[in-house]
SEGU-456597 format. One record per residue (C-alpha): residue number from 1; residue in three letters; x, y, z. Coordinates in steps of 0.001 Angstrom, whole numbers, plus 500000, padded with zeros to 6 digits. Layout:
N
+-----+------+--------+--------+--------+
| seq | type |      u |      v |      w |
+-----+------+--------+--------+--------+
| NUM |  ALA |      X |      Y |      Z |
...
+-----+------+--------+--------+--------+
This chain:
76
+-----+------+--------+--------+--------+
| seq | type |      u |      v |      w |
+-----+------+--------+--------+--------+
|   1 |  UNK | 690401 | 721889 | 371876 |
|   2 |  UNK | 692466 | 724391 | 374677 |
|   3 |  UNK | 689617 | 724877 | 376553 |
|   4 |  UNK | 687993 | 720584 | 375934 |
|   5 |  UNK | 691501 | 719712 | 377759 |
|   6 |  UNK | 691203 | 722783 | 380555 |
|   7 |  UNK | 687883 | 721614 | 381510 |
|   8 |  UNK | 688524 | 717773 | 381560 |
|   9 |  UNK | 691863 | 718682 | 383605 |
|  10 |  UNK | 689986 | 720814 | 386003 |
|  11 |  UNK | 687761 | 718104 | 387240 |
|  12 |  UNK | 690537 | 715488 | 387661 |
|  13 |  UNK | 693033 | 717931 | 390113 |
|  14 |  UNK | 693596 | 719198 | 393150 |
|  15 |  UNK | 694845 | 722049 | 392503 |
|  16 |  UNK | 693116 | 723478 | 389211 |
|  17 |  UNK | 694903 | 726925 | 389494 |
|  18 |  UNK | 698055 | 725555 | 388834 |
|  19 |  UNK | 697122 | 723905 | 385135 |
|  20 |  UNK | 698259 | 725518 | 382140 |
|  21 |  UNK | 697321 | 724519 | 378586 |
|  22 |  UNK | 699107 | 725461 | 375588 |
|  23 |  UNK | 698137 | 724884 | 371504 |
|  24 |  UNK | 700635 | 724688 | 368689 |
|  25 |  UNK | 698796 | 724682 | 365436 |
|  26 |  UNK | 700263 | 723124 | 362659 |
|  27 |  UNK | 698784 | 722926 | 358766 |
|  28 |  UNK | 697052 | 719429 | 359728 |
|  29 |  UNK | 698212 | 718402 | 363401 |
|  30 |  UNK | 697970 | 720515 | 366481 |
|  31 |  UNK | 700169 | 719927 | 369865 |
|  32 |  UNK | 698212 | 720333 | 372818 |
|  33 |  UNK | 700454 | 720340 | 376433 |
|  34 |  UNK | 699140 | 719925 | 379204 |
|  35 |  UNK | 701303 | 721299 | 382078 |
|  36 |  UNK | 699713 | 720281 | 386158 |
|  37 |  UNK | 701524 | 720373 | 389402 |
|  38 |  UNK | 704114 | 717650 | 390527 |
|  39 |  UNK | 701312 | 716407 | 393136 |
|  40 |  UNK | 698426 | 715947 | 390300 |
|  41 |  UNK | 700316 | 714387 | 387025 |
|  42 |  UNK | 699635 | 710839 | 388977 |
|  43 |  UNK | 695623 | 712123 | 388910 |
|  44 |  UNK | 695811 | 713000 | 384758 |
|  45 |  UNK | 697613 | 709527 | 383957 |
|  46 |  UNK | 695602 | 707695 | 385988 |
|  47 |  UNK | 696231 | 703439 | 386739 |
|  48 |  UNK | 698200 | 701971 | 383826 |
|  49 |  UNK | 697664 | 705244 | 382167 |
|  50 |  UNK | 693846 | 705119 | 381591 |
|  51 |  UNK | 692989 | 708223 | 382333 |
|  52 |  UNK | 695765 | 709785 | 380047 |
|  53 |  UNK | 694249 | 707460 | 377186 |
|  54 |  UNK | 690698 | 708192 | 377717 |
|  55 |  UNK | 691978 | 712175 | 377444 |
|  56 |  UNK | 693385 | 711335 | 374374 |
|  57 |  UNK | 690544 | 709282 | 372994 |
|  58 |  UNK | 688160 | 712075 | 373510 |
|  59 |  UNK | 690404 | 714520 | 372122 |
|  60 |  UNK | 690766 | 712458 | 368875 |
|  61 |  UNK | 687003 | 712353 | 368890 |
|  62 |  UNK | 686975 | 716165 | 368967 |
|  63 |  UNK | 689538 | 716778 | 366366 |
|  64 |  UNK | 688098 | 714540 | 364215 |
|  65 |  UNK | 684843 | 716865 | 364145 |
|  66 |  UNK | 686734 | 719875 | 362975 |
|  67 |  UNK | 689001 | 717637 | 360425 |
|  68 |  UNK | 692269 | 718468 | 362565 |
|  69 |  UNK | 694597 | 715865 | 364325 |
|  70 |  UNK | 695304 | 716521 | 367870 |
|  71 |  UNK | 697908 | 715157 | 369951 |
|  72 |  UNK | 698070 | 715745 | 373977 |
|  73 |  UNK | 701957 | 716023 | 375716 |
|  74 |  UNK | 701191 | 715783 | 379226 |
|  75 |  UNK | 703690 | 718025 | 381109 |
|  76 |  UNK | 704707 | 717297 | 385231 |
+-----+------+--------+--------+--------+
């Protein structure tokens, strides 16, 4: 899931150097932060936050392959 959100966050930036992507696993929920420069959080959330929910809908998706809830904190 770390490296689903890396790659995703990558493409949306400007400055993909700067992200940083860290995974608490729990017994049946992991916490995935996402932590971007001051300039790009605008880019992750996106209008209305669409771009933050499509994130999340994909990363639901994912989880829900491997039978493990995911939830993205998106970090400025």
């Amino acid at each position: 899931m770390k490296d689903l959100i890396t790659r995703i966050a990558q493409a949306l930036v400007d400055h993909p150097e700067q992200i940083v992507v860290t995974e608490v696993e729990g017994s049946q929920i992991s916490v995935i932060e996402l932590k971007v420069a001051k300039e790009d959080i605008g880019k992750i959330i996106g209008k209305q936050g669409r771009t933050a929910r499509a994130i999340r809908t994909i990363l639901g998706a994912a989880s829900a392959k491997v039978k493990n809830r995911a939830v993205l904190e998106i970090i400025g």
